[in-house]
C-alpha positions as CSV (number, residue, x, y, z in Angstrom):
1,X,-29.4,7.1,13.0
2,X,-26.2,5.6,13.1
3,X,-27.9,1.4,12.8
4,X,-30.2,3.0,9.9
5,X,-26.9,4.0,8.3
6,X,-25.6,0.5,8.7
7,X,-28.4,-1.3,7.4
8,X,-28.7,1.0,4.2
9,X,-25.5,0.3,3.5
10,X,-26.2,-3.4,3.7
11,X,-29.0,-3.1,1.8
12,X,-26.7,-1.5,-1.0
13,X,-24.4,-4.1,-0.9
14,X,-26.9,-6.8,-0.5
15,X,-28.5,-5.9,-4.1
16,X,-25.1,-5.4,-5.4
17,X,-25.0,-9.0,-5.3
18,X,-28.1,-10.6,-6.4
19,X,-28.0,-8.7,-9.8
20,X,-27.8,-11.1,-12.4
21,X,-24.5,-11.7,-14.6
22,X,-23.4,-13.1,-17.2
23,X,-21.0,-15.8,-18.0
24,X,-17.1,-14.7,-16.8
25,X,-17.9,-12.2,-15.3
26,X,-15.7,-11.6,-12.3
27,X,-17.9,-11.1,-9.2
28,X,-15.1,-9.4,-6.9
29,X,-16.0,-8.4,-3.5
30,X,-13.1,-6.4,-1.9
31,X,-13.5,-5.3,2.4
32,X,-13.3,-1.3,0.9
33,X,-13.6,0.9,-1.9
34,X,-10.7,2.3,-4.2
35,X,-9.2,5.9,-3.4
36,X,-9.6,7.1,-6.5
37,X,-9.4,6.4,-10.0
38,X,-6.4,8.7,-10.9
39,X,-3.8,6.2,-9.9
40,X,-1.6,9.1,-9.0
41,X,-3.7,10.3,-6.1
42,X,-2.2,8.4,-3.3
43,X,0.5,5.7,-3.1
44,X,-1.8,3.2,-1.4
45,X,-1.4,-0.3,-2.6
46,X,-4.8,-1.5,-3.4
47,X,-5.4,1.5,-5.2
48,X,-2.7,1.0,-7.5
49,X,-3.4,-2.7,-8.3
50,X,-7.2,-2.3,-9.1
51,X,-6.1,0.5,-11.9
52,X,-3.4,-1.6,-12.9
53,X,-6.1,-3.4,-14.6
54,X,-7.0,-0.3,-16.9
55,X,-3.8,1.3,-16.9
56,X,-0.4,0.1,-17.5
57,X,3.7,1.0,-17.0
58,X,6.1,0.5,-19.2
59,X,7.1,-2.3,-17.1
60,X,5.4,-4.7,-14.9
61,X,6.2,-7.3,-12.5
62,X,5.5,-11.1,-13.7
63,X,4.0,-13.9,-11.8
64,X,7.5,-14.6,-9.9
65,X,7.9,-11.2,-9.3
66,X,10.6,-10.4,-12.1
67,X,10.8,-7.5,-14.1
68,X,9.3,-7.9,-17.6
69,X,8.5,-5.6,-21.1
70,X,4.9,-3.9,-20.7
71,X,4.6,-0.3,-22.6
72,X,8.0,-0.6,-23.5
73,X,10.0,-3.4,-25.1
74,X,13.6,-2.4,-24.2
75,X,15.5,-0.8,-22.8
76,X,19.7,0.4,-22.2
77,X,21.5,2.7,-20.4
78,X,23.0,5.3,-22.4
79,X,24.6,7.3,-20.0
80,X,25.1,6.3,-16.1
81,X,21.9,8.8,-15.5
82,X,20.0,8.3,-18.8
83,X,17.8,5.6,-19.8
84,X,16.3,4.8,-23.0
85,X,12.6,2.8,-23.1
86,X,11.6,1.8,-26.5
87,X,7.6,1.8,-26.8
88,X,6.0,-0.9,-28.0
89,X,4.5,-0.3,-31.5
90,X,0.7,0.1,-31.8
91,X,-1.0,0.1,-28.4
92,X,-4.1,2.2,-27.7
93,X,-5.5,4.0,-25.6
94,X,-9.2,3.2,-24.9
95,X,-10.4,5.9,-26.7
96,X,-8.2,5.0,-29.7
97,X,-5.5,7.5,-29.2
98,X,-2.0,5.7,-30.1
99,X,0.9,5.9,-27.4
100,X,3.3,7.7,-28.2
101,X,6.4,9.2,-26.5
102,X,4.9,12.4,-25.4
103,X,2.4,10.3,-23.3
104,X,5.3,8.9,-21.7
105,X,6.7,11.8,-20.8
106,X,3.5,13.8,-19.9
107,X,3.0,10.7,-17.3
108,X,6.0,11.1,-15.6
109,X,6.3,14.9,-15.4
110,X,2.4,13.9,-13.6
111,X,3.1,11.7,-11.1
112,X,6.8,13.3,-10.2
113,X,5.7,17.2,-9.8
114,X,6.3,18.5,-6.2
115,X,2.7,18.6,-5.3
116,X,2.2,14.6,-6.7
117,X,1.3,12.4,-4.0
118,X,3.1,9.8,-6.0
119,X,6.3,11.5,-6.4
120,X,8.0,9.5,-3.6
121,X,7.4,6.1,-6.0
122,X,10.3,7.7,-8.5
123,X,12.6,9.9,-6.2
124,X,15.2,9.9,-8.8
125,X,13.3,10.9,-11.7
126,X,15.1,14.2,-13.7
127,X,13.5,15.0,-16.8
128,X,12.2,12.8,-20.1
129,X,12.8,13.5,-23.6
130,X,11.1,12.0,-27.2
131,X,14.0,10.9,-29.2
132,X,11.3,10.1,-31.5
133,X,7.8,9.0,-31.4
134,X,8.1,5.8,-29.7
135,X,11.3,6.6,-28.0
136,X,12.0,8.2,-25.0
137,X,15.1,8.6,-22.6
138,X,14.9,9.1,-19.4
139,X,17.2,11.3,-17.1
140,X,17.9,10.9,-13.3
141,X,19.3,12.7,-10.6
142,X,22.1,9.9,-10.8
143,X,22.9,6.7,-11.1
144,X,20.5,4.4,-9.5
145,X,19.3,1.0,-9.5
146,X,15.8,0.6,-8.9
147,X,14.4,2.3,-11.5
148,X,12.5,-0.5,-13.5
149,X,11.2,-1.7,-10.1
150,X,9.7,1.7,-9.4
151,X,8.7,2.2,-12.8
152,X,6.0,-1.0,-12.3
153,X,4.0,1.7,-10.7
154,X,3.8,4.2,-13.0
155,X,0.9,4.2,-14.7
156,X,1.0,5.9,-18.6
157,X,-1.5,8.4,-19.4
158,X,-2.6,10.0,-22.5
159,X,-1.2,13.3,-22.9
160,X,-4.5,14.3,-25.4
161,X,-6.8,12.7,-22.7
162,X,-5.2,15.2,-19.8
163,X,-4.9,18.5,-21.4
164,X,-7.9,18.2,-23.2
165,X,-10.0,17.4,-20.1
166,X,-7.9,19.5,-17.5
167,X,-6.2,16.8,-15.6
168,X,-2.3,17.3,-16.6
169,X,-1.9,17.9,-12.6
170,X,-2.0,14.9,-10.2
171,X,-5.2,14.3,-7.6
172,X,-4.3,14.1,-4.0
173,X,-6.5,11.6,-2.4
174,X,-5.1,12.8,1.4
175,X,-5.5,15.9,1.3
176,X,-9.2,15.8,-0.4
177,X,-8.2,17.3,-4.2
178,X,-10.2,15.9,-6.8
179,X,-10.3,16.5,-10.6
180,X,-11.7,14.8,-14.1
181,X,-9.1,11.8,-13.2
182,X,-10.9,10.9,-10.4
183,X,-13.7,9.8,-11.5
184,X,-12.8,8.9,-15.2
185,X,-10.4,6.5,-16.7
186,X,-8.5,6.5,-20.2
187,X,-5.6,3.7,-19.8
188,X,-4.6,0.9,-22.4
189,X,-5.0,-2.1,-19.7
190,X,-6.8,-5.5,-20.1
191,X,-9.7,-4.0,-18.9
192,X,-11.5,-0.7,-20.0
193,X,-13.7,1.5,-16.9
194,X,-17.0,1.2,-17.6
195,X,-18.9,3.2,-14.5
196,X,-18.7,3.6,-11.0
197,X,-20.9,4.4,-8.0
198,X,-18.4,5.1,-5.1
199,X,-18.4,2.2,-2.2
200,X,-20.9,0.8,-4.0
201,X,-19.8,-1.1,-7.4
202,X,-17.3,-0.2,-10.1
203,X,-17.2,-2.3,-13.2
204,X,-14.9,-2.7,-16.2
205,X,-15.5,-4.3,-19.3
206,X,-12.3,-6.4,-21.6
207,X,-10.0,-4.9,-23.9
208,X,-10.7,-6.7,-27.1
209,X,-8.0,-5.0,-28.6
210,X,-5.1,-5.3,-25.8
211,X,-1.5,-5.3,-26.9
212,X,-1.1,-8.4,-24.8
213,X,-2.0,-12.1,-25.6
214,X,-4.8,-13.0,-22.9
215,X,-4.1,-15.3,-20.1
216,X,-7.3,-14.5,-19.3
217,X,-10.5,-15.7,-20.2
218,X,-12.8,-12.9,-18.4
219,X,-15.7,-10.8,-20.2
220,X,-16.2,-8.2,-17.4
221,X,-15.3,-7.3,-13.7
222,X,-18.0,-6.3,-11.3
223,X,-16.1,-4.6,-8.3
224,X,-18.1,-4.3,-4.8
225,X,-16.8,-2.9,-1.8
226,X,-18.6,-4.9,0.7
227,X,-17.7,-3.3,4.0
228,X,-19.6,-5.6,6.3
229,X,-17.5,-9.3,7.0
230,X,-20.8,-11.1,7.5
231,X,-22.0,-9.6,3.6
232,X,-19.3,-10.5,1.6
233,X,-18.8,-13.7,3.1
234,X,-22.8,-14.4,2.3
235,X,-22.2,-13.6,-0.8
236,X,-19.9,-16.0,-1.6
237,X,-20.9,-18.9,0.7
238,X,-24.5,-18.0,-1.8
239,X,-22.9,-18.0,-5.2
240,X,-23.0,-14.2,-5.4
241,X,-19.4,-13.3,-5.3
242,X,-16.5,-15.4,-6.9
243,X,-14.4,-13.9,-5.5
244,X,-12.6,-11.6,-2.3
245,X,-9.3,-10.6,-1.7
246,X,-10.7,-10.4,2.3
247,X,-11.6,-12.9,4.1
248,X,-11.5,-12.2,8.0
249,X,-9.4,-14.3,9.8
250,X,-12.2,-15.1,12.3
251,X,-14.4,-16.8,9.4
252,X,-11.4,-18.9,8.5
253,X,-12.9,-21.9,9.9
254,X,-16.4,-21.5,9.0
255,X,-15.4,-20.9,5.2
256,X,-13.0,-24.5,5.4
257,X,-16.0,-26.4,5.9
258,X,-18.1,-24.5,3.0
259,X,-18.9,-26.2,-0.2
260,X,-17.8,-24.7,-3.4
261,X,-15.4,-22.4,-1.7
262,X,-11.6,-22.7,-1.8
263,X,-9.4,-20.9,0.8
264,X,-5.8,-19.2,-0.4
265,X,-3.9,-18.2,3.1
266,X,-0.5,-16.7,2.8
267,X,1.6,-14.0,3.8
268,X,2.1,-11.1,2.1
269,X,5.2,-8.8,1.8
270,X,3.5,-5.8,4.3
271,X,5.2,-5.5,8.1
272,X,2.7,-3.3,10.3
273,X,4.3,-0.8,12.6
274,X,3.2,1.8,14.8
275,X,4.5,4.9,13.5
276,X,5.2,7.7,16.7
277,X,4.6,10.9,16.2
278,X,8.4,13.0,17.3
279,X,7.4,16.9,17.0
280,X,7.8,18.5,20.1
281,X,3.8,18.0,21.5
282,X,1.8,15.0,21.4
283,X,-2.0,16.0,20.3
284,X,-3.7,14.3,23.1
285,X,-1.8,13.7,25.8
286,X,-1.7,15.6,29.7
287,X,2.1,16.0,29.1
288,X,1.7,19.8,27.2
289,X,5.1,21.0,27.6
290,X,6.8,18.4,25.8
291,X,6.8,15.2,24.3
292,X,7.6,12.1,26.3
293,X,7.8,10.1,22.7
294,X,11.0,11.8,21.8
295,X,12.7,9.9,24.5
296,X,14.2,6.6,23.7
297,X,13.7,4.9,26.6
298,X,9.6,5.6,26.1
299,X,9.8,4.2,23.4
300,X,11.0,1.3,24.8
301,X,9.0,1.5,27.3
302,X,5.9,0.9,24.9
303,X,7.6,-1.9,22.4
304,X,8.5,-4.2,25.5
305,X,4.4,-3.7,27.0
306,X,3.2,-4.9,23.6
307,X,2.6,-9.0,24.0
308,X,3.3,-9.3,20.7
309,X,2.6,-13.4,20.7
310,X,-0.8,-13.0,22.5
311,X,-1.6,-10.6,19.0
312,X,-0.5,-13.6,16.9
313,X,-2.6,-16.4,18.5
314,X,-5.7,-14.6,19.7
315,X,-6.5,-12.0,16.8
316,X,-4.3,-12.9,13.9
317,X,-5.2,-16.7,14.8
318,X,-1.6,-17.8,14.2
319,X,-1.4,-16.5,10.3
320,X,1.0,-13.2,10.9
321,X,4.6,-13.4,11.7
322,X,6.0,-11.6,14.9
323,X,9.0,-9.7,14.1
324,X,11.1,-6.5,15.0
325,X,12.0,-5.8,11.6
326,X,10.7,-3.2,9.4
327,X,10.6,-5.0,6.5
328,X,9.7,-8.9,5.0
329,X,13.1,-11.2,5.0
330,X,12.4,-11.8,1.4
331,X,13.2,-7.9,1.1
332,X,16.6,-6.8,-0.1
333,X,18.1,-4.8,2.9
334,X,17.0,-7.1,5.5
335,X,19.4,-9.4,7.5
336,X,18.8,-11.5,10.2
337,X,20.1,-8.7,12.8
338,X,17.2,-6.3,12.1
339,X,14.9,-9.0,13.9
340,X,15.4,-9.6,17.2
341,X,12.1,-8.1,19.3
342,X,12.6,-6.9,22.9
343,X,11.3,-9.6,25.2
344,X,7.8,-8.6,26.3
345,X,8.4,-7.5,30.6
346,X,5.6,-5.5,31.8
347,X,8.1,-4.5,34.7
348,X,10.9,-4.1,32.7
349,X,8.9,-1.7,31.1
350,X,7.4,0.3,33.9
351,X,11.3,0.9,34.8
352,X,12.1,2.7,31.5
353,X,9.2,4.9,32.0
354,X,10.0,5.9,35.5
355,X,13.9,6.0,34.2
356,X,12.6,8.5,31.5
357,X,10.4,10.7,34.5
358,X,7.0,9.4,34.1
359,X,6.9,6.8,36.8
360,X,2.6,7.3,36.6
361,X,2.6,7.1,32.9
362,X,1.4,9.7,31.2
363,X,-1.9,9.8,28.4
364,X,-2.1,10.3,24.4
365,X,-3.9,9.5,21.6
366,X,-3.8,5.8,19.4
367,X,-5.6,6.9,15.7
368,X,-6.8,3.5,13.8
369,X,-8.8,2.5,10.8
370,X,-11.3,0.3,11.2
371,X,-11.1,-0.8,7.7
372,X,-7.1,-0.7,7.2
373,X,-4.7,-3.4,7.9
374,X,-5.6,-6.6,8.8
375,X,-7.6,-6.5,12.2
376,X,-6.2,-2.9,13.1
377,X,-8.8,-1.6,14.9
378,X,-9.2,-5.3,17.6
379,X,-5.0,-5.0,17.7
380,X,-5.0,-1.5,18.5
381,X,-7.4,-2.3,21.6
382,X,-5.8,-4.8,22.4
383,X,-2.4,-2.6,22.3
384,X,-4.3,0.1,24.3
385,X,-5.2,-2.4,26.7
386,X,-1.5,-3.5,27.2
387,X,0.0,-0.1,27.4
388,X,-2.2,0.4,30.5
389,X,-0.8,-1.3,32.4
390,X,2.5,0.6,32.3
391,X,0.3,3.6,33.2
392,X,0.5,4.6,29.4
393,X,-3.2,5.8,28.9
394,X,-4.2,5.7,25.1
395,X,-7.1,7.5,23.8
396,X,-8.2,5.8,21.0
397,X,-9.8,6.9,18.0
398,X,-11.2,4.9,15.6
399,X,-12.7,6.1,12.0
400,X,-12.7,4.9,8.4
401,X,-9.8,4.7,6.4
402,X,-10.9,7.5,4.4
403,X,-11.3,9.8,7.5
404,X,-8.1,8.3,9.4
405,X,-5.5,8.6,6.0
406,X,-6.8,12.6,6.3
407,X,-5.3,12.8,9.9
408,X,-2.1,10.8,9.5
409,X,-1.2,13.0,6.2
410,X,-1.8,15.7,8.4
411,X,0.4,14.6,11.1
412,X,-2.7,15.3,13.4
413,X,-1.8,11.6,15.5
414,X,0.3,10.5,18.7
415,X,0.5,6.6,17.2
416,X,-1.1,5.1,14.5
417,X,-0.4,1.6,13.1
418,X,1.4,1.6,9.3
419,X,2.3,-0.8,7.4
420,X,4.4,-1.1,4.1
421,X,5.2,-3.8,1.7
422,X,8.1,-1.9,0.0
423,X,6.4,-1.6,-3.7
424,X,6.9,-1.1,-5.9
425,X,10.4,-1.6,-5.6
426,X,10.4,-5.0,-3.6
427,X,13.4,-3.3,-1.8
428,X,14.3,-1.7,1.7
429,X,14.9,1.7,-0.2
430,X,10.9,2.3,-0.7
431,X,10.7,2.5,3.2
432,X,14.0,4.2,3.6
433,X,13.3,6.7,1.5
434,X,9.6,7.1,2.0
435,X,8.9,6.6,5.6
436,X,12.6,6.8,7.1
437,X,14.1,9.6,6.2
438,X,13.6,13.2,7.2
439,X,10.6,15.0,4.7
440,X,12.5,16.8,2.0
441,X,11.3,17.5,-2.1
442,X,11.4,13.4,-2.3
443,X,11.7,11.9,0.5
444,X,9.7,11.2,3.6
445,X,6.2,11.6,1.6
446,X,5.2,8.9,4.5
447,X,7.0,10.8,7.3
448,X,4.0,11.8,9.1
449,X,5.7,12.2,12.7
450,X,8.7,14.3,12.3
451,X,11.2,11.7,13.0
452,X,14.3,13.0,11.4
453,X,18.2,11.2,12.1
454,X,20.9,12.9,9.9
455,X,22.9,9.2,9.7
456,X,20.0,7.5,8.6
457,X,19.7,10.2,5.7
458,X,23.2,10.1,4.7
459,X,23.3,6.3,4.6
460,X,19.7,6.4,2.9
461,X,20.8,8.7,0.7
462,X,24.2,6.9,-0.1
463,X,22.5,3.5,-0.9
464,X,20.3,5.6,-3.8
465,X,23.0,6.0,-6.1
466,X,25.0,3.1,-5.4
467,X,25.7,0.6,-8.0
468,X,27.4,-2.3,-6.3
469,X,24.7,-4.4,-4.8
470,X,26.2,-5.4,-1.9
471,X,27.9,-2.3,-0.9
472,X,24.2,-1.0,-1.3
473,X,22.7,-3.6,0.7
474,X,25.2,-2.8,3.6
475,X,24.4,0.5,3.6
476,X,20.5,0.1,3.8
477,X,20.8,-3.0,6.8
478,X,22.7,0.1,8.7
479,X,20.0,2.6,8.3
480,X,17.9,-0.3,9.3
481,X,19.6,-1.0,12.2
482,X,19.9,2.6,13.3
483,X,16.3,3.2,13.5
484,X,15.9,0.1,15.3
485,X,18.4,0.8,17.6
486,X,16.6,4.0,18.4
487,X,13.4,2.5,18.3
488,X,11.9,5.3,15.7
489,X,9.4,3.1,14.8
490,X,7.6,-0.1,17.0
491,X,7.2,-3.4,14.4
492,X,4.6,-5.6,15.1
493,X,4.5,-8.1,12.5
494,X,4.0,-9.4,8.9
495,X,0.2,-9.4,7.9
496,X,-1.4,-12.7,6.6
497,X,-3.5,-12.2,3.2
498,X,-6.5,-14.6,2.7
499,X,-8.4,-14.8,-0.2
500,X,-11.5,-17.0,-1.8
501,X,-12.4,-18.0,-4.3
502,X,-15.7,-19.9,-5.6
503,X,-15.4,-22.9,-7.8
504,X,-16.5,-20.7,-10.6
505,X,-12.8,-19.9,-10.5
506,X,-10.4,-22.0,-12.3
507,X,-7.1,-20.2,-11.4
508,X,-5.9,-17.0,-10.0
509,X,-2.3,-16.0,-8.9
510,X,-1.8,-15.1,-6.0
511,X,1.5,-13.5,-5.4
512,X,3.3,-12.0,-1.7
513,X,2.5,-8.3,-2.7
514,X,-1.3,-9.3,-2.2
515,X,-2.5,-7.3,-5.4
516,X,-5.1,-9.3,-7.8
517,X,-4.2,-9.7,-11.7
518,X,-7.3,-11.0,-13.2
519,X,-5.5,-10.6,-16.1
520,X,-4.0,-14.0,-15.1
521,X,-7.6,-15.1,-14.1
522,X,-9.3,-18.0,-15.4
523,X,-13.0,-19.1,-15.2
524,X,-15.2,-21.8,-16.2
């Protein structure tokens, strides 16, 4: 049943791609499907940068990654808390509603309300109020400096379009919610939703009447979520697809040789980690009585068994960048301190663990997507395979994304990899606050394992309202530090991102926070 499955789905996906299309139209094959089309369902990254093409915030980052006028056209402090946006004058929604002010605020109230799982993307968010129709200011908990960055992810509803179709409350991708938003789209993007058939093709036609001068010269967008490698990179090596934001690393070589086909490798801005689960019992483990992770020198134990250069050159073929840092260098917080790794010693590490009282090791579970990060499931064998040999025995458990987010929301996990590209924000404070400190109303929407230190929170916490840059950088490179010292989390390394295209495409940008713009997108 299960190899039926499979080839059905290949079947789907295989007569995805011979339909016929027109003239630019962007064939874009992606390794999996969207969460949702409510881009306030889940903070996941991919998510948020395929709606970004039918929804909008009233800013958005540029192609260098600078903060520029989107929705709004300006904007000035009024008060240290208060910030006033002025809307830009006749956009549309696409179903002709005009923005106004109150779609502004009925957004923000949306993806900030206690139950939003995007809530954590503006932590300091207050209140909103029209000073008139295309005005609005903006009230925050205090003063703080990243609120144009995190504003890049806010997407702007209409208020019309929600009430009158039930959907003023935020979907929760994680913890399976669904409502009119996910499956329906109203924004006043380049690109307006046309239809979708989940993991199979969701398409979008232009916005003839977008606000913005087109870079673009695109008609249509024909999304398919190919999950099969040895599809999607038919497709394209056939003139089926013009493009994939996923190409394996292993077809790397193969595709350099391929007519018609142009490789883009990079790095992008995302540092994968194994994230440990710290309550007081593991979920799969012989140890019942307590849990052996809370211990430091565990911890340790499993960083310094990882052969973190054998990863590199054997599964990530070279592309990914070791490090024992939790965040990209090119992030503001880091500093060359953060990224020391402890040298891998097998023995070295067999001594912590009988130091800690487990001189036979002890078993628990390792939970991994098999469509996630870049080659999670092969590195979390592999990481398995390492661990036993300290006499750690880990139980793997491998699922789809879908299936695996579920359990990790849930806390229901010993390890599982994560990894974060601190986006919106481009800054150390989107992990600080999201992944690092303790789970309160704002924070720690990403703290999945109970890992609480009341330093880190105070210095987390201290950085949010502070205005000096450097004085805030200072104080986020010692929460940093902290949480290395203690080893809350295990760093592996910075992904690679490689993406084709076929020589039906003239240009795209490709930028270090690995989300497509095809409204930058040029074909022949």
């Amino acid at each position: 049943m299960r190899l039926s499955t499979r080839l059905a789905a290949l079947a789907i996906a295989a007569a995805c791609l011979v339909q016929p299309v027109q003239a630019q139209t962007m064939r874009w094959a992606g390794q999996r499907d969207i969460g949702s089309l409510d881009p306030d369902s889940f903070g996941d990254t991919f998510t948020l940068a395929f709606l970004n093409h039918v929804y909008e915030g009233l800013v958005r980052y540029d192609a260098e990654l600078k903060v520029e006028p989107a929705l709004a056209t300006s904007w000035e402090l009024v008060s240290p808390a208060v910030w006033r946006f002025h809307l830009r004058p006749g956009v549309k929604f696409h179903d002709g509603a005009p923005l106004t002010a109150d779609d502004v605020i009925a957004s923000l109230k949306r993806a900030t309300d206690d139950n939003s799982p995007l809530k954590g993307n503006l932590s300091a968010y207050k209140s909103a109020r029209a000073v008139d129709p295309l005005t609005v200011d903006v009230e925050l908990t205090g003063p703080y400096p990243l609120l144009l960055n995190d504003l890049t992810n806010i997407f702007i509803f209409s208020k019309p379009w929600l009430v009158a179709n039930k959907t003023e409350a935020a979907t929760d991708v994680g913890k399976g919610i669904e409502g009119y938003a996910t499956s329906h789209a109203n924004g006043t993007g380049p690109f307006i939703f046309e239809s979708r058939v989940a993991d199979q093709k969701t398409t979008m036609n232009v916005n003839p009447n977008w606000w913005d001068k087109p870079k673009h010269n695109l008609k249509r967008i024909e999304f398919m979520p190919i999950t099969s490698d040895a599809t999607r990179l038919a497709g394209l090596m056939s003139e089926q697809v013009d493009y994939t934001n996923a190409v394996p690393l292993q077809t790397v070589s193969r595709l350099e040789g391929a007519g018609g086909v142009k490789l883009l490798p990079a790095r992008e801005l995302r540092t994968v980690f194994y994230a440990l689960n710290l309550g007081d019992k593991l979920t799969a483990s012989d140890i019942t009585d307590r849990n052996p992770l809370k211990d430091v020198r565990v911890r340790r134990a499993l960083d310094q068994a990882i052969d973190i250069e054998a990863i590199r050159k054997n599964l990530m073929r070279g592309y990914s960048r070791n490090t024992g840092a939790l965040v990209d260098p090119t992030i503001p917080g880091y500093t060359a301190a953060q990224e020391p790794r402890a040298p891998f010693d097998v023995e070295a590490a067999k001594k912590l663990l009988a130091e800690a009282g487990y001189p036979s090791g002890f078993s628990l579970g390792l939970l991994c997507a098999n469509d996630g990060y870049v080659n999670e499931e092969p590195i979390c064998q592999a990481t398995a395979a390492m661990w036993a040999k300290i006499g750690v025995k880990a139980a793997l458990t491998i699922g789809p994304r879908a299936t695996i987010t579920q359990k990790r929301v849930a806390g229901a996990f010993d390890i599982t990899p994560l990894g974060w590209a601190n986006e919106p924000a481009i800054d150390a404070y989107s992990i600080l606050l999201q992944v690092v400190h303790s789970k309160t109303m704002a924070a720690g929407v990403f703290n999945w394992g109970n890992w609480s230190t009341p330093e880190i929170d105070r210095l987390i916490d201290a950085s949010a309202n502070e205005m000096d840059r450097p004085k805030r950088l200072a104080l986020m490179d010692q929460a940093l530090m902290i949480a290395k010292r203690e080893m809350l989390f295990l760093p592996l390394h910075q992904q690679p991102m490689i993406w084709a295209t076929r020589d039906t495409v003239i240009e795209v940008v490709q930028l270090p926070d690995n989300k497509p713009r095809h409204w930058l997108t040029r074909m022949k």
